[in-house]
C-alpha positions as CSV (number, residue, x, y, z in Angstrom):
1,X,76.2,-1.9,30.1
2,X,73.3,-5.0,30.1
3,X,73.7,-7.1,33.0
4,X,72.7,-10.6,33.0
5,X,69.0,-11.8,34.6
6,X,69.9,-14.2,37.7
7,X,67.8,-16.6,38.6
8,X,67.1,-18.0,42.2
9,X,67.6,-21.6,43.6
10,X,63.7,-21.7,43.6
11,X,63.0,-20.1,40.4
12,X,65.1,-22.6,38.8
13,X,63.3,-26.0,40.3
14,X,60.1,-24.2,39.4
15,X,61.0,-23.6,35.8
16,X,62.7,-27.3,35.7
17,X,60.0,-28.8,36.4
18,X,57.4,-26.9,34.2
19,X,59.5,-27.9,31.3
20,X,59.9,-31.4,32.1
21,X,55.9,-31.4,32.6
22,X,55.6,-29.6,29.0
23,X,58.2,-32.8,27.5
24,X,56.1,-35.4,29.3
25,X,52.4,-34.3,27.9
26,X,54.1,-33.8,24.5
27,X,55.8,-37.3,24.5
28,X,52.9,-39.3,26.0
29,X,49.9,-40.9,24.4
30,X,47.1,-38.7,23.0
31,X,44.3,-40.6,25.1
32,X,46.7,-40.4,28.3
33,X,46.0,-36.3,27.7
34,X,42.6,-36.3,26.6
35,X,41.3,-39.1,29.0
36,X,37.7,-38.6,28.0
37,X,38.3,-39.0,23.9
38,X,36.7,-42.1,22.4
39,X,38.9,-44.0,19.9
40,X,37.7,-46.6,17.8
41,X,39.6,-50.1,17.5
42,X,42.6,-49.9,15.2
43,X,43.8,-53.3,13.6
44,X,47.4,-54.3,14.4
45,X,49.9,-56.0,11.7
46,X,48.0,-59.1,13.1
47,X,44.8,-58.2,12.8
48,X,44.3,-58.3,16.5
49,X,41.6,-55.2,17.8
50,X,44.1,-53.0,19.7
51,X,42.7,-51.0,22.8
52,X,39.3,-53.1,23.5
53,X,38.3,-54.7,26.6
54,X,34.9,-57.1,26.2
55,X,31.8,-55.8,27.8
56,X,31.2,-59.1,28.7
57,X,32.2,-62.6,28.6
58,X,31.8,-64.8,25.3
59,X,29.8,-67.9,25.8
60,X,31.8,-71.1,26.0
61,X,31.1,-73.4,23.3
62,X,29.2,-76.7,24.8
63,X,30.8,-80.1,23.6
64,X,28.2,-81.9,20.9
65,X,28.3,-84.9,23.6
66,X,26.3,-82.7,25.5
67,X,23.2,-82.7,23.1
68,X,22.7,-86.6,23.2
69,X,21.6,-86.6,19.6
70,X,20.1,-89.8,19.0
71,X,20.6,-89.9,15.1
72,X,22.9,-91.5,12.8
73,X,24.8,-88.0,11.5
74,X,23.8,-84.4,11.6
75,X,25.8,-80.9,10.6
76,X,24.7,-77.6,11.3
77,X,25.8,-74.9,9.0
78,X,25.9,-71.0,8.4
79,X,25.6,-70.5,4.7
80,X,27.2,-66.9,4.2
81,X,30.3,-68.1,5.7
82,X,30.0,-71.7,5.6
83,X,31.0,-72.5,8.9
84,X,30.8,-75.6,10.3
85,X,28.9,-75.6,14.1
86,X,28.1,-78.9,14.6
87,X,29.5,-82.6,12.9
88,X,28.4,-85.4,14.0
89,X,29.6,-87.8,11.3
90,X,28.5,-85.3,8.6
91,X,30.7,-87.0,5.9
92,X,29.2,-90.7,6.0
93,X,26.9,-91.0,2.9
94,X,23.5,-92.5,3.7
95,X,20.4,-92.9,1.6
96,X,19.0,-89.7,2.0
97,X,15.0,-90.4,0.8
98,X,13.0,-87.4,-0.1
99,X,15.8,-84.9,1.2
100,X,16.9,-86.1,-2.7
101,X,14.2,-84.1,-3.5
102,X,15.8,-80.5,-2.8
103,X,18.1,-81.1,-5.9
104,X,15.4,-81.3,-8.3
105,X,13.6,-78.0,-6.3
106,X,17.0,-76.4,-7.0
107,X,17.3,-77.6,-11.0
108,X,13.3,-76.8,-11.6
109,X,14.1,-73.6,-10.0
110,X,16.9,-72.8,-12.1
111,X,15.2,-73.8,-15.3
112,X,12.5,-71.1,-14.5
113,X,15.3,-68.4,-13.6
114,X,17.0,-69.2,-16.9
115,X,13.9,-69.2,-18.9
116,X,13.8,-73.1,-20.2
117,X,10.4,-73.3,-18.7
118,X,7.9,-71.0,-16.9
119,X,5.7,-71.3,-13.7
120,X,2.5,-71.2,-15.8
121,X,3.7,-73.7,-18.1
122,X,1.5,-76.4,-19.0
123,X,3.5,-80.0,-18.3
124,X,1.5,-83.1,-19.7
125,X,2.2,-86.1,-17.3
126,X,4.2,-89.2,-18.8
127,X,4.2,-93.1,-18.3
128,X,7.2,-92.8,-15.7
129,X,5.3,-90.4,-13.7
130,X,2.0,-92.2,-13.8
131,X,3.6,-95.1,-12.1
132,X,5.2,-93.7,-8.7
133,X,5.0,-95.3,-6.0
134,X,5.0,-94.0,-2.4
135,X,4.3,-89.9,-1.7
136,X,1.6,-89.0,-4.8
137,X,-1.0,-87.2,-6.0
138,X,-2.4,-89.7,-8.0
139,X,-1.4,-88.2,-11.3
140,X,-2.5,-90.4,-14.3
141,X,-0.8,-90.6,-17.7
142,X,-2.1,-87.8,-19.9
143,X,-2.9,-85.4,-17.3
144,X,-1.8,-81.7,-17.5
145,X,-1.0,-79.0,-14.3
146,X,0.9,-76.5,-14.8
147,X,5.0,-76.7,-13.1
148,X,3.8,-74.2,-10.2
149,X,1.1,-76.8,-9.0
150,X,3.7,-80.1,-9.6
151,X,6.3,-78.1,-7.8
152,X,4.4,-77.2,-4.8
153,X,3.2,-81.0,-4.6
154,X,6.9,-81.8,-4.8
155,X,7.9,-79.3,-2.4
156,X,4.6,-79.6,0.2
157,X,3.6,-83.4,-0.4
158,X,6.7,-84.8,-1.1
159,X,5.0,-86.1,-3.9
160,X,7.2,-88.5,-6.2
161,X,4.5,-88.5,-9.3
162,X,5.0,-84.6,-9.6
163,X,8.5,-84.6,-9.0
164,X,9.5,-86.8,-11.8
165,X,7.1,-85.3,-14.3
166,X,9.1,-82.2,-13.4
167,X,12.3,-83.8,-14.1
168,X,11.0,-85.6,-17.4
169,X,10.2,-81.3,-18.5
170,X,14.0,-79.9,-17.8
171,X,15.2,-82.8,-19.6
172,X,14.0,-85.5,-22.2
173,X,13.7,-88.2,-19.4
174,X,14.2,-88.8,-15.8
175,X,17.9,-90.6,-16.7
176,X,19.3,-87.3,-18.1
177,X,17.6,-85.3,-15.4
178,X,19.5,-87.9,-13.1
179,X,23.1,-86.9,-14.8
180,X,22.5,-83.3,-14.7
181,X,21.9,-83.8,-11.0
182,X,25.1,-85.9,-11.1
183,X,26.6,-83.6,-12.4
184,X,25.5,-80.6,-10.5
185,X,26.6,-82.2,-7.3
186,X,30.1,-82.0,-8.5
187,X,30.1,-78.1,-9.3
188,X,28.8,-77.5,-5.9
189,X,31.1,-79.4,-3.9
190,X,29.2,-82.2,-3.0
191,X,31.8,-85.4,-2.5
192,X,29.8,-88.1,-1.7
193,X,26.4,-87.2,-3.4
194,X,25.1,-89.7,-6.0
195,X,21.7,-90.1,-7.6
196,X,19.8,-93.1,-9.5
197,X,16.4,-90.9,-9.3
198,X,14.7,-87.3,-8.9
199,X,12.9,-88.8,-6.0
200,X,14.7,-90.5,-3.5
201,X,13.5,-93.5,-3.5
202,X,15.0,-97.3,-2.9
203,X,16.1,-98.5,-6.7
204,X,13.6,-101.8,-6.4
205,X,10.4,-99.5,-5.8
206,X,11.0,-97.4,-8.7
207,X,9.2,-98.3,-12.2
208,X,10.4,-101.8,-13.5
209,X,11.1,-100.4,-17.0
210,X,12.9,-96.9,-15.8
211,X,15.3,-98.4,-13.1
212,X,18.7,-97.1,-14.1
213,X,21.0,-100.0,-15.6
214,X,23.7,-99.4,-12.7
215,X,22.7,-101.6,-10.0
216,X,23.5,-98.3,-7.3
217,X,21.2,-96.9,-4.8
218,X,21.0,-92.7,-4.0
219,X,23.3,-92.1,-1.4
220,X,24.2,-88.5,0.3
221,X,25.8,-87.2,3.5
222,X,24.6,-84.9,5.9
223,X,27.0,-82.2,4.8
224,X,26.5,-82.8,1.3
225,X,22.5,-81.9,2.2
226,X,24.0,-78.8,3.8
227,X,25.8,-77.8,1.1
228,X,22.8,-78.4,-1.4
229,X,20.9,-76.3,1.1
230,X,23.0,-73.7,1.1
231,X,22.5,-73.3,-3.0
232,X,18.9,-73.2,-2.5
233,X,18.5,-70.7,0.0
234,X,21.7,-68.2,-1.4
235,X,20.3,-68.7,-5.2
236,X,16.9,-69.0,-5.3
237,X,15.8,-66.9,-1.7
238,X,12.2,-67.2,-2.2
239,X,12.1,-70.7,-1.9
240,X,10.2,-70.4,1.1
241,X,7.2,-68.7,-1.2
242,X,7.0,-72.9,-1.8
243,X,8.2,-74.4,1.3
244,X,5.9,-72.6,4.3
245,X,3.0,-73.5,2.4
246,X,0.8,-75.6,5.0
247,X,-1.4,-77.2,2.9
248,X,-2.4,-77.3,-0.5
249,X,-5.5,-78.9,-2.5
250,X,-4.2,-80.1,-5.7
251,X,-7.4,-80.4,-7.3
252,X,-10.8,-79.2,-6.3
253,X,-12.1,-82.5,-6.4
254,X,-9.8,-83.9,-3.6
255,X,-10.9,-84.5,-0.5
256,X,-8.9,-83.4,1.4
257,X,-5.5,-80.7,1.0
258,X,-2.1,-82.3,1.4
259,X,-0.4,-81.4,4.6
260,X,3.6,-80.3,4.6
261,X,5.6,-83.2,6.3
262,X,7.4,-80.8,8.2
263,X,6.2,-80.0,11.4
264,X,8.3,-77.2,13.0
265,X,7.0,-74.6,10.4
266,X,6.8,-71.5,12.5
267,X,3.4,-71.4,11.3
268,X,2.4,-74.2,13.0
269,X,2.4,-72.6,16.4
270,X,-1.3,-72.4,16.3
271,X,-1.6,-75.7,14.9
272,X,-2.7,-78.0,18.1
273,X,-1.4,-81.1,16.1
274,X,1.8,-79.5,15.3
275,X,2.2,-76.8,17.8
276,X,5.0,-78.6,20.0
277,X,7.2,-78.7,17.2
278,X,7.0,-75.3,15.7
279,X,10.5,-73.2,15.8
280,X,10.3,-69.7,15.8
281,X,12.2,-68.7,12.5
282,X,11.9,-72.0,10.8
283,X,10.9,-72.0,6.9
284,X,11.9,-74.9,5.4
285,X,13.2,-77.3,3.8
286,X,12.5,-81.0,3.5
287,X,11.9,-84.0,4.6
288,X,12.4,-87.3,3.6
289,X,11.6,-91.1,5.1
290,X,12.1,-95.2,3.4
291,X,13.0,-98.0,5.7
292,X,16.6,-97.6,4.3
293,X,16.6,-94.3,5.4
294,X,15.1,-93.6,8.5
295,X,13.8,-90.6,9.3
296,X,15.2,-87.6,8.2
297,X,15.1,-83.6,7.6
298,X,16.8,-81.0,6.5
299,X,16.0,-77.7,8.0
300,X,16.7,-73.7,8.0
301,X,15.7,-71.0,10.3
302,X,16.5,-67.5,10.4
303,X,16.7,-65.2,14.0
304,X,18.4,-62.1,14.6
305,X,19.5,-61.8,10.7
306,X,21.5,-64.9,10.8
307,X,20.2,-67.8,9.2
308,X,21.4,-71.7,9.8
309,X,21.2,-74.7,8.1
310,X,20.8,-78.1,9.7
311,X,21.0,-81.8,8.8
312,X,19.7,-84.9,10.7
313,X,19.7,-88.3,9.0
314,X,18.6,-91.8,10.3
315,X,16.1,-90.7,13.2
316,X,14.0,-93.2,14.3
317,X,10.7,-92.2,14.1
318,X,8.9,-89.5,12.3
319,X,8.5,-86.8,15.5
320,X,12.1,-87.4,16.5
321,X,13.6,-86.1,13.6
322,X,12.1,-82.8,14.5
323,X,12.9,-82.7,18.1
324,X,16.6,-83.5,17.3
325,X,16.7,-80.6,14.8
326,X,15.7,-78.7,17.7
327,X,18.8,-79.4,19.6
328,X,20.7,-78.9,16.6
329,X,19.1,-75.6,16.2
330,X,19.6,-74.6,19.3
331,X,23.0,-75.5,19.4
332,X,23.5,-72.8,16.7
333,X,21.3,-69.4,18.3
334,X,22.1,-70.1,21.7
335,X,25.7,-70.0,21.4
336,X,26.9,-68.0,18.2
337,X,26.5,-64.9,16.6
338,X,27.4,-63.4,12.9
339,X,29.6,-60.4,13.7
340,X,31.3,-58.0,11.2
341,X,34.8,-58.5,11.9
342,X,36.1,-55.9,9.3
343,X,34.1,-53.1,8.0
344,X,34.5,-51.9,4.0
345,X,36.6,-49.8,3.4
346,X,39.0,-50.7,6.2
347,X,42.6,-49.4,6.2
348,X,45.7,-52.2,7.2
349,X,47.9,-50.9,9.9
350,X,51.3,-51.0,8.5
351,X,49.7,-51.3,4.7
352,X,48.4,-47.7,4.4
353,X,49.9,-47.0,1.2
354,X,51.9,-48.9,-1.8
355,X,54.5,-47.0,-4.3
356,X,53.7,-45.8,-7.7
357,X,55.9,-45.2,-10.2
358,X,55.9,-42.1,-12.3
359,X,52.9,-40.7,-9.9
360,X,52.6,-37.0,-8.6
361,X,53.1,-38.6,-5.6
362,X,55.5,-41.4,-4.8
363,X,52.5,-43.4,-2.9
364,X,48.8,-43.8,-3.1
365,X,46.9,-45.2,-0.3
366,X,44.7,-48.6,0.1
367,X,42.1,-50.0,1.4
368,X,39.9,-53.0,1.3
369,X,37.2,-53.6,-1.4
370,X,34.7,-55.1,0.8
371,X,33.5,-56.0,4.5
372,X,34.5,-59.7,6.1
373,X,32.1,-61.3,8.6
374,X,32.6,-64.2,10.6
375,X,30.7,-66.8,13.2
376,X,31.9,-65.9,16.9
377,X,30.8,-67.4,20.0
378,X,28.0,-65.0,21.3
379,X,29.4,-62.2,23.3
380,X,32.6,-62.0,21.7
381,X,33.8,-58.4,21.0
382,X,37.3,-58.4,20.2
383,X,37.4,-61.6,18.2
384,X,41.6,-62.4,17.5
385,X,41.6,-62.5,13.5
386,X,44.8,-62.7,12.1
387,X,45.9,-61.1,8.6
388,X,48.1,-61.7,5.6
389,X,48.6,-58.8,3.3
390,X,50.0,-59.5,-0.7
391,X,50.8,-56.6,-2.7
392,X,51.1,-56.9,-6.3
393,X,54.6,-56.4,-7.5
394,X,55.8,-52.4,-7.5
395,X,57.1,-52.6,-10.9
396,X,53.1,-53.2,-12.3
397,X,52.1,-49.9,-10.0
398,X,52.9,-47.5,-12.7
399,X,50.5,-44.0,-13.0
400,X,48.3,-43.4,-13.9
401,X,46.3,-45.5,-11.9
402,X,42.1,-44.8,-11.6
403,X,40.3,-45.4,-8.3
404,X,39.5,-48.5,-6.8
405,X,42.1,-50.7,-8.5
406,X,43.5,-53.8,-7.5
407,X,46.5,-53.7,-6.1
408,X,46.7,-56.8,-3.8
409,X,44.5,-58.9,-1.2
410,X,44.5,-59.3,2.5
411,X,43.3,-62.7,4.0
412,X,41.8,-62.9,7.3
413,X,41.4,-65.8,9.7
414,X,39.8,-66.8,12.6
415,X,39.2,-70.0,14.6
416,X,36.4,-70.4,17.5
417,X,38.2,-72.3,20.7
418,X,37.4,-75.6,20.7
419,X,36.5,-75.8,17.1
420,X,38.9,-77.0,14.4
421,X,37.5,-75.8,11.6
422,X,39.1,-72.3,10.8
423,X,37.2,-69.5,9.3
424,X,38.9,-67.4,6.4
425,X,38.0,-64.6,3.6
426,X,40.1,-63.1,1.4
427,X,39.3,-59.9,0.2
428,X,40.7,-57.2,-2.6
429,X,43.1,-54.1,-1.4
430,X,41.9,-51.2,-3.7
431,X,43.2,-47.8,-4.2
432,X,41.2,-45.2,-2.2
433,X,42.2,-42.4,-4.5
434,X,43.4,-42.0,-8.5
435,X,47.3,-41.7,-8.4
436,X,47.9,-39.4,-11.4
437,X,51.0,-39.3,-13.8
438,X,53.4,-37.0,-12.5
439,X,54.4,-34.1,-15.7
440,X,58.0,-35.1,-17.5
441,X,59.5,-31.9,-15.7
442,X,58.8,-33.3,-12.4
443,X,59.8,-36.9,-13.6
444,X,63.2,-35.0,-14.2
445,X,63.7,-33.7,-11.3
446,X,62.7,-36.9,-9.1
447,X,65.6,-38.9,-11.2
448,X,68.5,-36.2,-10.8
449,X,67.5,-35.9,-6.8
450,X,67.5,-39.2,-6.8
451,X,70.8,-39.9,-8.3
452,X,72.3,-37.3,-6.4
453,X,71.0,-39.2,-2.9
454,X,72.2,-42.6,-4.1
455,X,76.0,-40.8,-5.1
456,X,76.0,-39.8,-1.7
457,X,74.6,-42.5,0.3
458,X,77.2,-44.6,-2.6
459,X,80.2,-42.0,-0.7
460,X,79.2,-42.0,3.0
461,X,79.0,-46.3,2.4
462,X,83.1,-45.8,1.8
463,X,84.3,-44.4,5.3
């Protein structure tokens, strides 16, 4: 006969007790277990970073008061992103001089990329040309140079003779050079952009006989320069091969080289005349300067991989234009910071997988096509970026489907504090993996299981 094991009072507490310590390790938190294990930020529903505390505190964003620019409008940009840092009434078209100038560099330079014209191309100097007024090299009617040498005047010496026998080359005169610029302003977004010239200059100091009939003057805000800016330095990257030139001696018989007009080349740190204005970083762009005008400048630097672009019209002498642009500048490095938000690749929590019809497997997981970056204040490290997932409809998710399809996007967004502009990318959802067609045996089996589960989830809906 078996007799039955008895346990005492105290065996019983102790055994109670080990179980309920066994239940609480297996129903808590993986990291509450394994205190030392390192896990990496996972992104919520809404896009927040989950389980991140910031090493430090970001930078609070100073107020533009603060900078006491003394101009009439100025923007500073990031060009990957296009964020807005700084507006200080970056919408209000002025006459923009020479910074007019920058569209021509950019249509010159396209004409070259698209093979209408070539570097070493010989250009043979017109009436219109011959007659400049203003920034010139002198160039007399008749005279040949080749685009490279015009283009570096234009770009160096701001010189209007060159520029105009460069526009006269892309297209039959300076007029229709003048619409295609029109017109290019409008496919890059520029809304208050308008030319009469390639150069910049007032209406009444260009030639008598090639004054356009519209009684207009070139006009173009601060942002509109930024924009423009933007298409320089993201389509034609070695621009700079032109603009940190120092100087330049057109011919051999000048006298002297002609000098860039703008100052804060980094270059120019060993410069005495122009040390005090050198930025570290800086490389371009232009400058430009009529009565109407004031002084102004368009400028780019790059530090730390991040380049800006800034804007500062109507300064009031020809140094101050520079020293503003170093606020603006300043503004920018000192206080923000290009951070990868999302990497490639990335999976959304809640949106691992869609369904596929007629797959081997009912699902097939997703991820994003591509990486999203956005400007933070410096020192942020768990910026809140919010997320909205669309996935295409599941009745156009039919197997077989290859890798990397589209199958829907996720937006992000994110706004700085204090800013009211608001950052946003959207970016593809791909497969991550080929969902194959399932065989017509398995197809078979997957309907009758199915319409058995929906009989009885139809008969358990009765009672």
């Amino acid at each position: 006969m078996k007799h039955k094991r008895k346990f005492s009072s105290k065996q019983f507490v102790i055994k109670t007790a080990t179980v309920g310590l066994l239940l609480n390790m297996l129903a808590s938190p993986v990291h509450s277990v394994f205190a030392d294990e390192v896990k990496t930020p996972a992104t919520t529903e809404k896009g927040t970073a989950a389980g991140t505390t910031a090493a430090k505190a970001a930078v609070k964003i100073p107020n533009i008061e603060s900078l006491k620019l003394e101009v009439d409008s100025a923007v500073l940009i990031e060009p990957t992103t296009g964020e807005v840092l700084l507006s200080l009434n970056a919408d209000k078209p002025l006459p923009p001089a020479s910074m007019t100038k920058m569209m021509t560099e950019y249509l010159v330079a396209d004409a070259v990329k698209n093979g209408q014209i070539s570097w070493d191309q010989k250009v043979v100097v017109q009436e219109n040309a011959s007659k400049q007024i203003g920034s010139r090299i002198f160039l007399a009617e008749g005279d040949e140079h080749t685009v490279r040498e015009l283009y570096i005047a234009m770009a160096v010496g701001s010189a209007n003779d060159a520029t105009v026998a460069l526009a006269e080359l892309v297209s039959s005169s300076e007029q229709e050079f003048v619409a295609l610029m029109n017109e290019t302003a409008k496919k890059m977004g520029m809304k208050t952009a308008y030319f009469i010239n390639s150069t910049g200059l007032d209406r009444a100091d260009m030639p008598a006989k090639f004054q356009p009939k519209v009684d207009r003057e070139t006009v173009m805000s601060a942002m509109d320069a930024a924009i423009l800016a933007k298409y320089i330095v993201t389509d034609h990257p070695d621009f700079t091969e032109f603009t940190t030139i120092q100087s330049y001696k057109f011919r051999q018989r000048d006298d002297k080289p002609m000098v860039n007009y703008n100052w804060m080349l980094e270059a120019n740190k060993d410069i005495a005349n122009f040390k005090a204005y050198a930025y570290p970083g800086l490389d371009g762009l232009k400058t430009g300067h009529t009565n109407n005008a004031g002084n102004c400048f368009t400028g780019t630097a790059v530090r730390d991989g991040m380049r800006l672009i800034s804007v500062v019209m109507g300064a009031n002498s020809e140094a101050h234009r520079f020293t503003e642009t170093k606020k603006v500048l300043d503004f920018g490095f000192n206080n923000f910071e290009i951070k990868q938000v999302v990497a490639p690749k990335a999976v959304i929590a809640g949106n691992e997988t869609v369904p596929v019809q007629k797959g081997k497997n009912k699902d097939v997981s997703i991820v994003t096509d591509a990486g999203v970056t956005f400007i933070v204040p410096k020192g942020t490290v768990a910026p809140q970026i919010n997320t909205t997932v669309t996935v295409n409809d599941a009745a156009t998710l039919v197997a077989p489907i290859t890798n990397a399809s589209k199958v829907g996007k996720v937006t992000y967004s994110y706004k700085v504090e204090g800013m009211s502009q608001v950052q946003e990318k959207t970016v593809n959802l791909i497969t991550a993996e080929e969902a194959e067609k399932a065989g017509w045996f398995k197809l078979l089996m997957r309907a009758i299981g199915e319409f058995f589960s929906d009989l009885f989830t139809g008969i358990k809906n009765l009672f």
